[in-house]
SERODREN-252745 format. One record per atom (N, C-alpha, C, O): residue in one letter; atom name; residue number from 1; x, y, z. Coordinates in nm, 3 decimals. Layout:
<nodes>
["A","CA",NUM,[X,Y,Z]]
...
</nodes>
This chain:
<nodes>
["X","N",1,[-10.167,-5.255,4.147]]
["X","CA",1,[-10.067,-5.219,4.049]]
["X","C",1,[-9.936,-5.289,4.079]]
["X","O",1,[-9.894,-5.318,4.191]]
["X","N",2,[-9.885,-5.310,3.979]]
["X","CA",2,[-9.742,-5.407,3.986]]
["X","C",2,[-9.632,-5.301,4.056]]
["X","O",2,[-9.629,-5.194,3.994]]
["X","N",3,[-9.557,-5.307,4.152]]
["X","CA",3,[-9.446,-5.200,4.158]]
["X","C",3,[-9.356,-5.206,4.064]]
["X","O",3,[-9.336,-5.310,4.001]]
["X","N",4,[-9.301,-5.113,4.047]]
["X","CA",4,[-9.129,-5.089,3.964]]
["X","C",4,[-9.155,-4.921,3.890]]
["X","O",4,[-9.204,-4.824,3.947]]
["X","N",5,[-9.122,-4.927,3.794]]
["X","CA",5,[-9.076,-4.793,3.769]]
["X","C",5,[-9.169,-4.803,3.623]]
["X","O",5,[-9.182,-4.892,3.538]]
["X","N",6,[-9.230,-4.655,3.641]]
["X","CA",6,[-9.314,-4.663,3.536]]
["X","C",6,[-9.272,-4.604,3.390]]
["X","O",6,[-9.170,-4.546,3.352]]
["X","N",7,[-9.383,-4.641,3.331]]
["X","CA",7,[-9.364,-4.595,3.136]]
["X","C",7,[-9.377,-4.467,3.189]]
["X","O",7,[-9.433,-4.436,3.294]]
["X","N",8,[-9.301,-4.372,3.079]]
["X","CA",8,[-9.267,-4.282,3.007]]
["X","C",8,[-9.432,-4.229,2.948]]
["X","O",8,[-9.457,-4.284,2.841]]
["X","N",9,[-9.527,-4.151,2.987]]
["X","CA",9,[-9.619,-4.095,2.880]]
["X","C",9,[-9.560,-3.986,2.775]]
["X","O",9,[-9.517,-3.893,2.843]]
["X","N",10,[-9.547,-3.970,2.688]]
["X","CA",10,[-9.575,-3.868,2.633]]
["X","C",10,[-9.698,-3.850,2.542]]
["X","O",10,[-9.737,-3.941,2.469]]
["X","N",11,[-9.746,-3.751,2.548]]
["X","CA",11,[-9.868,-3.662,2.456]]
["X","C",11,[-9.843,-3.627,2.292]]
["X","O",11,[-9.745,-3.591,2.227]]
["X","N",12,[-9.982,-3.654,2.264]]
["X","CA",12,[-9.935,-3.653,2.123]]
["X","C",12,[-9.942,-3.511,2.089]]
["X","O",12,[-10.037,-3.439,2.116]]
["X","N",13,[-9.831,-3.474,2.026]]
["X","CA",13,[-9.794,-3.332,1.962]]
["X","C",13,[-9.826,-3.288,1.826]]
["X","O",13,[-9.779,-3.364,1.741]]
["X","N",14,[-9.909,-3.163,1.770]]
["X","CA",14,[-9.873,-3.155,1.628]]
["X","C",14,[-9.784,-3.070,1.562]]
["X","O",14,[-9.734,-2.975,1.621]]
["X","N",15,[-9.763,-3.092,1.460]]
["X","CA",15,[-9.671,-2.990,1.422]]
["X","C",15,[-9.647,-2.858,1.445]]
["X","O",15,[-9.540,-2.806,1.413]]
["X","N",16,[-9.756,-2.787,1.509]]
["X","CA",16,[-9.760,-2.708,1.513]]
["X","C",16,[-9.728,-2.652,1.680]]
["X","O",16,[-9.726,-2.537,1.726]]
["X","N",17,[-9.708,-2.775,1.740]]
["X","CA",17,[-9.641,-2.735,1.905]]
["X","C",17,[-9.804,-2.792,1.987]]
["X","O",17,[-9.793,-2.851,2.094]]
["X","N",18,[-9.911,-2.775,1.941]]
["X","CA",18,[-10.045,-2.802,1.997]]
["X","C",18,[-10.015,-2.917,2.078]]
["X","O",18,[-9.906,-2.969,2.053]]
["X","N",19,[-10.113,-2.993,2.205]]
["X","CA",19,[-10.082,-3.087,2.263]]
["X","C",19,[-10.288,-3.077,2.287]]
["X","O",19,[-10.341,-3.015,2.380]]
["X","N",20,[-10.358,-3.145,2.189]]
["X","CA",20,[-10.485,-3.160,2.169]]
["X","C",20,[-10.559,-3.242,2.313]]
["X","O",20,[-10.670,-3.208,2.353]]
["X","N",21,[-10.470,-3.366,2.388]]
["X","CA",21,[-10.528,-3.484,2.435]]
["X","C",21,[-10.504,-3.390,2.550]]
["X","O",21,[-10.595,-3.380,2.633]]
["X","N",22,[-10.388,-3.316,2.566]]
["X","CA",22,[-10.347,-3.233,2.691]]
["X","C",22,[-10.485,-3.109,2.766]]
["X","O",22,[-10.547,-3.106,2.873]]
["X","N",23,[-10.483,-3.027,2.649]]
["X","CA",23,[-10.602,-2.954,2.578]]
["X","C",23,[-10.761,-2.988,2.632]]
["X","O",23,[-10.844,-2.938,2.709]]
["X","N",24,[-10.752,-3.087,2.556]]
["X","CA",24,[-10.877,-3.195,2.548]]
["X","C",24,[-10.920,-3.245,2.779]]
["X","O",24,[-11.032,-3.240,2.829]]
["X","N",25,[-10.800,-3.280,2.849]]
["X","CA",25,[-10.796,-3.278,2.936]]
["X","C",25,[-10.827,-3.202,3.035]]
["X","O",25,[-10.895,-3.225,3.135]]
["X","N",26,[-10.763,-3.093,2.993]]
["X","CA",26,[-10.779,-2.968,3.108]]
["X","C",26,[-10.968,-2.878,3.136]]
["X","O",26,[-11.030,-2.811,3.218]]
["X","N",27,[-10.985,-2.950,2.984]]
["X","CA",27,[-11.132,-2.868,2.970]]
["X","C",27,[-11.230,-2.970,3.069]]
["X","O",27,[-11.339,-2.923,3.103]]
["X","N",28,[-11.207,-3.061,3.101]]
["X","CA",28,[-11.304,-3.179,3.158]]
["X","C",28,[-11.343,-3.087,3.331]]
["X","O",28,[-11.313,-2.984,3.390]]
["X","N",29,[-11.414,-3.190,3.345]]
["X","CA",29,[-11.376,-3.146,3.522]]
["X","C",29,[-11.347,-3.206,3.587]]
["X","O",29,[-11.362,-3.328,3.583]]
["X","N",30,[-11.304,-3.154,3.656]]
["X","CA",30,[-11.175,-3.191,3.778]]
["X","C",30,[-11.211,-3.375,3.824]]
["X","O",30,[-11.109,-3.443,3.836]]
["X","N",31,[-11.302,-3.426,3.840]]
["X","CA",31,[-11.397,-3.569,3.847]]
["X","C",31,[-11.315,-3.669,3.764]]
["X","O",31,[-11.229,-3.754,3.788]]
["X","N",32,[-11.402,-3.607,3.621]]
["X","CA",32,[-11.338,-3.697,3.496]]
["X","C",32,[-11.197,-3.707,3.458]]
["X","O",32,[-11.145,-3.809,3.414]]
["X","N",33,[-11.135,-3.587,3.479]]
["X","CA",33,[-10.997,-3.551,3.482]]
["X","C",33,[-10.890,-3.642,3.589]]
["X","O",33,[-10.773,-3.676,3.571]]
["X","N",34,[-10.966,-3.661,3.684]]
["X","CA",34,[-10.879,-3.749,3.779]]
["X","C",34,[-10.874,-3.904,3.769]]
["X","O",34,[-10.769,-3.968,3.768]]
["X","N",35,[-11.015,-3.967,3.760]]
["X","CA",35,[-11.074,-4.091,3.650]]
["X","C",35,[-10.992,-4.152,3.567]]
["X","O",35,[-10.946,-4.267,3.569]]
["X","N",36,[-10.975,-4.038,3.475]]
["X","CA",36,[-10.849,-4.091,3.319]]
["X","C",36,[-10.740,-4.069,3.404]]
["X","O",36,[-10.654,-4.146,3.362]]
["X","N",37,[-10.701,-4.017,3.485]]
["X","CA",37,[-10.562,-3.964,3.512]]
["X","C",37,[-10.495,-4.100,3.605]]
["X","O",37,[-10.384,-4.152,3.618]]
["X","N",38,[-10.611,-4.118,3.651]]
["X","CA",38,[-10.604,-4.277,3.731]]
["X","C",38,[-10.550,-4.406,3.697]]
["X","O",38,[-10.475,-4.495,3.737]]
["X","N",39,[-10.642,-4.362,3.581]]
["X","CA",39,[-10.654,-4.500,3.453]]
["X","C",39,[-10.496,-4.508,3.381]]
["X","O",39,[-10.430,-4.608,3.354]]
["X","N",40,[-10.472,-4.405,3.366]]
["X","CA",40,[-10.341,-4.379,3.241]]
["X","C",40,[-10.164,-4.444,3.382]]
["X","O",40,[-10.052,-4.491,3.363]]
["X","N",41,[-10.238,-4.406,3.492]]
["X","CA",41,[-10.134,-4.407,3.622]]
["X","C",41,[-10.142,-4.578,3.614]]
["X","O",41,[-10.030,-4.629,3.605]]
["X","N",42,[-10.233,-4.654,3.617]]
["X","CA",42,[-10.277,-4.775,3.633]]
["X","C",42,[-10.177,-4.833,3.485]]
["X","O",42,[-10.088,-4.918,3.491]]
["X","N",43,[-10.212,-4.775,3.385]]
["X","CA",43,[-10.115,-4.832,3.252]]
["X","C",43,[-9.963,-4.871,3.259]]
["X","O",43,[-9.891,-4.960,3.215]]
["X","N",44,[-9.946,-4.699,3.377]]
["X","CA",44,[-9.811,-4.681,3.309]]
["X","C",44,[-9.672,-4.807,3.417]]
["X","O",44,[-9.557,-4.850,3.404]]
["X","N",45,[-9.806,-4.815,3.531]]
["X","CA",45,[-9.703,-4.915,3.633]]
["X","C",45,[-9.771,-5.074,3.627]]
["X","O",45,[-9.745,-5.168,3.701]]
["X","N",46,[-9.827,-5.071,3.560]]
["X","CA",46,[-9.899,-5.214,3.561]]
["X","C",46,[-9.897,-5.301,3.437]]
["X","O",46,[-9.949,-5.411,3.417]]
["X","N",47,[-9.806,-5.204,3.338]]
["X","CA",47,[-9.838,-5.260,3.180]]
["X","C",47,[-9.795,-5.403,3.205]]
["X","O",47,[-9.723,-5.421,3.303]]
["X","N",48,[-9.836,-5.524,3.117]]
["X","CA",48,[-9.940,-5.514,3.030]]
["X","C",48,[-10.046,-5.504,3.106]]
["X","O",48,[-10.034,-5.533,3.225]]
["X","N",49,[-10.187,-5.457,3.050]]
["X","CA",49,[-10.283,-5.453,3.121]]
["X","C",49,[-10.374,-5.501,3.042]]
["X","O",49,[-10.353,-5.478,2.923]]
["X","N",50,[-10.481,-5.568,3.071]]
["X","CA",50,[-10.584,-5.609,2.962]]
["X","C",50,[-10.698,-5.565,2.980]]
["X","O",50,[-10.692,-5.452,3.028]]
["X","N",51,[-10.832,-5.611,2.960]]
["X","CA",51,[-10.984,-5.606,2.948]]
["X","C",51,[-11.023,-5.613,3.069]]
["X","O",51,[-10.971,-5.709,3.125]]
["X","N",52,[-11.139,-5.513,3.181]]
["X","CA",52,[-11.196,-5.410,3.072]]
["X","C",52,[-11.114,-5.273,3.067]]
["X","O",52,[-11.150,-5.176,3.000]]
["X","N",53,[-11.031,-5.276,3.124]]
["X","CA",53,[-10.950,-5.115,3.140]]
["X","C",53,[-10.871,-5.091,2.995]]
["X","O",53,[-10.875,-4.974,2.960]]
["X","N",54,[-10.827,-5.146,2.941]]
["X","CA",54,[-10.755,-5.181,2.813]]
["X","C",54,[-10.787,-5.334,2.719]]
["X","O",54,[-10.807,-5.455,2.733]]
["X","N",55,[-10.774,-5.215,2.610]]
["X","CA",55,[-10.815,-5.322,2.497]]
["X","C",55,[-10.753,-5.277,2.376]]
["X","O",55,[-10.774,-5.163,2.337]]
["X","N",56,[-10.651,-5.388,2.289]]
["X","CA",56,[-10.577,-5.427,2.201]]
["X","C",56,[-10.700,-5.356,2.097]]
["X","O",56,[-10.816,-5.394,2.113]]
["X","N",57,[-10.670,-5.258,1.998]]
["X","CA",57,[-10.737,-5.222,1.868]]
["X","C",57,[-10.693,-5.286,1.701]]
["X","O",57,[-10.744,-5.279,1.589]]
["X","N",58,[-10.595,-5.336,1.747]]
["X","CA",58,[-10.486,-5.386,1.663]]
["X","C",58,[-10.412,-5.246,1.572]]
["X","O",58,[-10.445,-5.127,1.572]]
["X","N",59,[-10.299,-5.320,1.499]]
["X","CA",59,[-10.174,-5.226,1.418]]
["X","C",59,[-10.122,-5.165,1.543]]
["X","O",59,[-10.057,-5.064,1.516]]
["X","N",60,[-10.127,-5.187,1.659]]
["X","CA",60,[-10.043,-5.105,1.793]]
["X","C",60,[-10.062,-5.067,1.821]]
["X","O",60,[-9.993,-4.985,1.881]]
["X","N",61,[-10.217,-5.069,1.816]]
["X","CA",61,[-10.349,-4.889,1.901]]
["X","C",61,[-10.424,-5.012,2.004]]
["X","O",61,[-10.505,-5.104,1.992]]
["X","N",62,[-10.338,-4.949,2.108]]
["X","CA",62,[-10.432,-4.953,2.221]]
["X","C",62,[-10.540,-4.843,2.271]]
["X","O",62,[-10.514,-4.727,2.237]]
["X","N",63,[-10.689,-4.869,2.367]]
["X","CA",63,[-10.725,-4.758,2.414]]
["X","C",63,[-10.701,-4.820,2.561]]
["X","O",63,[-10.647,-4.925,2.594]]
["X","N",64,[-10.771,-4.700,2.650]]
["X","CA",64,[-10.794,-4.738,2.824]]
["X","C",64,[-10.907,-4.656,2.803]]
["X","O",64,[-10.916,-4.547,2.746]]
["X","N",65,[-11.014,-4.745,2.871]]
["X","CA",65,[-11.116,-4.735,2.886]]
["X","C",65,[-11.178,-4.663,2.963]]
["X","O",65,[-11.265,-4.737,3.008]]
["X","N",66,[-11.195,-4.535,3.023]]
["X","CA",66,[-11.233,-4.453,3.197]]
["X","C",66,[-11.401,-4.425,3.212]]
["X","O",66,[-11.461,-4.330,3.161]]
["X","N",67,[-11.448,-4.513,3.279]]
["X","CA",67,[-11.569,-4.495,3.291]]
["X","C",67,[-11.652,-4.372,3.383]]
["X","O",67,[-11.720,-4.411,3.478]]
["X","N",68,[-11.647,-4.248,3.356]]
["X","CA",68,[-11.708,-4.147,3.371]]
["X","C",68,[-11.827,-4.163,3.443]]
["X","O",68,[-11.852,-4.283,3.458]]
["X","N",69,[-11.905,-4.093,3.491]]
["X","CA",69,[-12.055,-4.079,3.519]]
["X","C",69,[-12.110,-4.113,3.454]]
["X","O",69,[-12.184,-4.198,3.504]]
["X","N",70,[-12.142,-4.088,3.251]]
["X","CA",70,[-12.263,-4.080,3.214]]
["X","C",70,[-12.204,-4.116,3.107]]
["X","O",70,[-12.262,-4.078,3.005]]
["X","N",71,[-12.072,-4.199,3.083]]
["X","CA",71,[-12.025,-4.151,2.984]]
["X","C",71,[-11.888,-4.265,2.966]]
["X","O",71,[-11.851,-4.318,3.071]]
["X","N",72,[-11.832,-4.294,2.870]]
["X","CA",72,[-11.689,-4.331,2.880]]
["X","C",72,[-11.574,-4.291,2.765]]
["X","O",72,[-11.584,-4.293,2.643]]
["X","N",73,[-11.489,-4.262,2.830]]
["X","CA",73,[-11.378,-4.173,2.858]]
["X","C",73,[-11.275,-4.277,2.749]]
["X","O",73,[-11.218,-4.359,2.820]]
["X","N",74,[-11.236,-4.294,2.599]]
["X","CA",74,[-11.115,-4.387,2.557]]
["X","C",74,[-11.044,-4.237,2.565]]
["X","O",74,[-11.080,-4.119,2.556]]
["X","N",75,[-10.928,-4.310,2.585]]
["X","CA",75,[-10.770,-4.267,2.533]]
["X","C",75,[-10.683,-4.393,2.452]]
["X","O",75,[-10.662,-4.510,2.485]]
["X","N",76,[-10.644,-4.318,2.337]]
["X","CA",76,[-10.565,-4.426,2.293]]
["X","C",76,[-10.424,-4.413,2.277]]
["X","O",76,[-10.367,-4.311,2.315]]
["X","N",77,[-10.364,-4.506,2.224]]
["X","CA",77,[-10.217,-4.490,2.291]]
["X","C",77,[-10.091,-4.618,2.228]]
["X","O",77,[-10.122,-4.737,2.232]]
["X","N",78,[-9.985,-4.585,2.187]]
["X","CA",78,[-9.939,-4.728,2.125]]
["X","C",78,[-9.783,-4.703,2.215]]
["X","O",78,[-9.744,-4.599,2.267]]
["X","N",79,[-9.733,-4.800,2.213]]
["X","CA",79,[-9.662,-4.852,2.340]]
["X","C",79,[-9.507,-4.839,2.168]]
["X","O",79,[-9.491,-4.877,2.052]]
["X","N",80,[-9.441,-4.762,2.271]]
["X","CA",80,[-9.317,-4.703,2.144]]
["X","C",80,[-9.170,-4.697,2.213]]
["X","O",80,[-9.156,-4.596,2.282]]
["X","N",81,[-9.099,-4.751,2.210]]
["X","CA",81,[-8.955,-4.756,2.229]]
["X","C",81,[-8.984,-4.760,2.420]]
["X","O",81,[-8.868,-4.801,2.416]]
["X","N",82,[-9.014,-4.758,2.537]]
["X","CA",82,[-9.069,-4.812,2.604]]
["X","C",82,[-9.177,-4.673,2.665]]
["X","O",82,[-9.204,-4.661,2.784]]
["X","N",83,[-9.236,-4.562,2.537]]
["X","CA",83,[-9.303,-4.474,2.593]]
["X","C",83,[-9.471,-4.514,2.552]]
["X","O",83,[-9.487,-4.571,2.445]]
["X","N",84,[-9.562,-4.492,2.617]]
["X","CA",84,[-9.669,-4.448,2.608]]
["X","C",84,[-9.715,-4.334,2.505]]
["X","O",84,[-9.695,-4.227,2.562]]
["X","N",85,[-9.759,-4.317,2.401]]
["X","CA",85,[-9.826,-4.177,2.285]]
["X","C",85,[-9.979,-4.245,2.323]]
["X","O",85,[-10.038,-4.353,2.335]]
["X","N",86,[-9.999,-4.079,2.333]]
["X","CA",86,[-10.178,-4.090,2.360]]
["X","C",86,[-10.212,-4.006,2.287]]
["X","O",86,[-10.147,-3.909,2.250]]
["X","N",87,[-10.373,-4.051,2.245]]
["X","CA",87,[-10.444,-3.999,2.180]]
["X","C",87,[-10.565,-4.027,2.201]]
["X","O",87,[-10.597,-4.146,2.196]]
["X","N",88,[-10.673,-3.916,2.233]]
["X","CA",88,[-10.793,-3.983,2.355]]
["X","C",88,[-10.928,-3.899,2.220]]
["X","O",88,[-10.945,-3.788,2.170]]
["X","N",89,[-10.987,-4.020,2.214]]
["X","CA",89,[-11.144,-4.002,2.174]]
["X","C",89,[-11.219,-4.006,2.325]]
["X","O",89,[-11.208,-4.075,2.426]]
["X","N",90,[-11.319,-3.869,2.275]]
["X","CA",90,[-11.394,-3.940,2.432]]
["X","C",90,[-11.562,-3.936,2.386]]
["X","O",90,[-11.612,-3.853,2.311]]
["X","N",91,[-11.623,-4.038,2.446]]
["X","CA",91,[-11.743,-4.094,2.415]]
["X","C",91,[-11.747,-4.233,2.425]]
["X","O",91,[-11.658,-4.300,2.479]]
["X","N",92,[-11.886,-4.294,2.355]]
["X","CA",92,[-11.798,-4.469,2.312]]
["X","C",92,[-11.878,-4.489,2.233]]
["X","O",92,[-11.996,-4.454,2.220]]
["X","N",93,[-11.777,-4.582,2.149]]
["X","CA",93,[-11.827,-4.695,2.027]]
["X","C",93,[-11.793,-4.574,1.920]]
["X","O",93,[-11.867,-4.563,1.822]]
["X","N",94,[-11.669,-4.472,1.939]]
["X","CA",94,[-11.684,-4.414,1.779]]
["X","C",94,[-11.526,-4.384,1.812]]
["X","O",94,[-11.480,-4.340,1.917]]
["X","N",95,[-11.459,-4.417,1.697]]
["X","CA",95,[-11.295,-4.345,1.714]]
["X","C",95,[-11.287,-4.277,1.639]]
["X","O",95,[-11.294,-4.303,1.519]]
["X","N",96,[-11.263,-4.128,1.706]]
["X","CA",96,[-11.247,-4.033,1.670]]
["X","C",96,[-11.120,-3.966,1.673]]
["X","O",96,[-11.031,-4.007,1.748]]
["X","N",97,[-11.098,-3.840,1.579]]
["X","CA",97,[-10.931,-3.787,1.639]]
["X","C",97,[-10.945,-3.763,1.762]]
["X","O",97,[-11.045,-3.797,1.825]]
["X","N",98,[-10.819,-3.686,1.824]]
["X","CA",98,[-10.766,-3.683,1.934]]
["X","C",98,[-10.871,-3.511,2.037]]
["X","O",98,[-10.869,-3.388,2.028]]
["X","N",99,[-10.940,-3.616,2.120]]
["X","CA",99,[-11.035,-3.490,2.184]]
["X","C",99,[-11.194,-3.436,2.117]]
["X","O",99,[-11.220,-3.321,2.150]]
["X","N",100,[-11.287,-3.496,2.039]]
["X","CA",100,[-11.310,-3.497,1.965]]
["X","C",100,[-11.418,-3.556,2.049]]
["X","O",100,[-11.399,-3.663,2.106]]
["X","N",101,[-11.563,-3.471,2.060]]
["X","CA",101,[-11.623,-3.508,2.123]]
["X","C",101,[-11.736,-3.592,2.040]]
["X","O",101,[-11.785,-3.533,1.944]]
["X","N",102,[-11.791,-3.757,2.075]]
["X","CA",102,[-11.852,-3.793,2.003]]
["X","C",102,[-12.060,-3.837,2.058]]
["X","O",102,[-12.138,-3.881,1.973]]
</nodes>
């Protein structure tokens, strides 16, 4: 990882105060949970980051890729005034809303 001072995450919020990707997180286990948590740590001090951990979706949607046990793990995320917004499909090959098991 590059040193210096890292991005800003914030979580995507809905109107209603909910924090889904947050949500979506806590339910995993503790394994997979640390995996993405890794991955997102790896973003936030290393940006830019490319392929295979991250990959350009285009219109400003990035995901990070966390390869799980049995399974892989996107979060997606667009890079905003210099913060990180996430929003995590988890499965692969389907984008889904945020937490959204596919």
């Amino acid at each position: 990882m590059k040193a210096g001072r890292p991005r800003r995450v914030v979580f995507f919020k809905t109107d209603t105060g909910n924090e889904p990707v947050r949500e979506w997180l806590k339910g995993l286990p503790k394994e997979d949970c640390k995996i993405i948590g890794t991955d997102i740590l790896t973003v936030q001090y290393a940006w830019p980051v490319g392929r295979p951990l991250v990959d350009n979706l285009g219109d400003g949607v990035w995901e990070v890729r966390s390869r799980l046990d049995n399974r892989i793990a996107r979060t997606l995320f667009a890079v905003v005034n210099p913060r990180l917004h996430q929003e995590t499909a988890k499965g692969a090959g389907r984008r889904t809303g945020a937490g959204e098991e596919t």
